[in-house]
C-alpha positions in Angstrom: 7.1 47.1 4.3 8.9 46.9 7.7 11.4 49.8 6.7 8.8 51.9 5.3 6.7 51.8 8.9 10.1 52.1 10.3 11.1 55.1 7.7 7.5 56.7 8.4 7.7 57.1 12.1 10.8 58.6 12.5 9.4 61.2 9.6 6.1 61.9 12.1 8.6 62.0 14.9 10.8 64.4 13.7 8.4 66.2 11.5 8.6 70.0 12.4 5.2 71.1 11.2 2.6 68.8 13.6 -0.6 70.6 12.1 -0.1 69.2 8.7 -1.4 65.7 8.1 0.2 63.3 6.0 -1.1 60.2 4.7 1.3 57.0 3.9 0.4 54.2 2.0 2.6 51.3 1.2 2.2 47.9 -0.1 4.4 45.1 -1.0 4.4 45.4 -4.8 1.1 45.0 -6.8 -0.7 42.7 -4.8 -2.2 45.0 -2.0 -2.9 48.3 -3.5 -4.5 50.9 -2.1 -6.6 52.8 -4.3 -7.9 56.7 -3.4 -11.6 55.3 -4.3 -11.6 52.4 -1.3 -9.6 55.0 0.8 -12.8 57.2 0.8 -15.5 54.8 0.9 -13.5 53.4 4.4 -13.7 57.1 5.6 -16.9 57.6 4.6 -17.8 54.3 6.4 -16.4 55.5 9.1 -17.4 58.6 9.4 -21.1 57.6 9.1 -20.5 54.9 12.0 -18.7 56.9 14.0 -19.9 60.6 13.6 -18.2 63.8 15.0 -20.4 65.9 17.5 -18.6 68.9 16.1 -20.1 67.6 12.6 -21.9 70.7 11.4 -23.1 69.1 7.8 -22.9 66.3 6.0 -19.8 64.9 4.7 -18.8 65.0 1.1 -15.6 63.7 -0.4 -15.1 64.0 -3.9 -11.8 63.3 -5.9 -10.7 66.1 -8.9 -7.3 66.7 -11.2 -8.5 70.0 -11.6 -7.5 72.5 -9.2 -10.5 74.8 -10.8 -13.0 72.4 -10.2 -11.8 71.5 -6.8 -11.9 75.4 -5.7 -15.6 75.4 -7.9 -16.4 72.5 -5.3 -15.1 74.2 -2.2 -17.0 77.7 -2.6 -20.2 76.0 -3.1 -20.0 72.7 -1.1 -18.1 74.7 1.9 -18.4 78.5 1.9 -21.8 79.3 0.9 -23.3 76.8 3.3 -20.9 78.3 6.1 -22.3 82.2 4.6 -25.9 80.8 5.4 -24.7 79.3 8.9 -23.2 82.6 9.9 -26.1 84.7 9.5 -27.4 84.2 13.1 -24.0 84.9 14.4 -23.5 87.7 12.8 -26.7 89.4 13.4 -25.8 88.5 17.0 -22.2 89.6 17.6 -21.1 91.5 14.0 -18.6 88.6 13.7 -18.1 85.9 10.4 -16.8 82.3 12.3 -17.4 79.6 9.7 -17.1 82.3 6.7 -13.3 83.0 8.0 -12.9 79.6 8.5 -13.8 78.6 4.7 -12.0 81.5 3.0 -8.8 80.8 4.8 -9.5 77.1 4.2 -9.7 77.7 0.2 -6.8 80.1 0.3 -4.1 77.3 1.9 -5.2 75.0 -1.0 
C-alpha cells in the first residue's frame, strides 16, 4: 500500500494534463475493497452534507456498461434541464451557457 501512495503522487506530480481527474483506489488484497456502489453512496453523503453553492440541481449518480445508455442518461438528466435553464439567458443576451456546457460535456465522453 505504501508504494502505491508513494507510486500515485509522483503520477499527480508529474502528471502533464492537471484538468483531468483521476481516481486511485488500492487495498491490501481482498480484505478492504472498495466497491464503485459505496464509493457513490460516500459522495452522495457528502455532497448532501456539504453542498456546493454553485449547485444548480440535484445530484444524480448512476453507474452504466453501456456507453448508449450512459449518453441516453446524460441528454435527459443534463442537457434538457440545462435547455430549460437557458431560456431566460437567452432571451436576455442571445447566448446558450449551460447548453454549451452540456453538449461539450457529452461530446468529451
Amino acid at each position: 500500500v505504501v508504494n502505491s501512495l508513494i507510486a500515485t503522487a509522483w503520477d499527480v506530480a508529474s502528471a502533464p494534463d492537471r484538468n483531468r481527474a483521476k481516481v486511485y483506489a488500492f487495498t491490501s488484497g481482498s480484505r478492504n475493497q472498495l466497491l464503485w456502489k459505496e464509493l457513490l453512496m460516500n459522495l452522495s453523503d457528502s455532497a448532501h452534507m456539504l453542498p456546493s453553492i454553485n449547485c444548480m440541481y440535484y445530484l444524480v449518480m448512476m453507474l452504466t456498461k453501456h456507453l448508449l445508455l450512459y449518453r441516453l442518461s446524460s441528454i435527459m438528466f443534463e442537457l434538457v434541464p440545462a435547455c430549460f435553464a437557458d431560456v431566460v439567458p437567452y432571451i436576455r443576451t442571445g447566448k446558450h451557457k449551460l447548453t454549451n456546457l452540456r453538449i461539450k460535456n457529452i461530446k468529451e465522453t
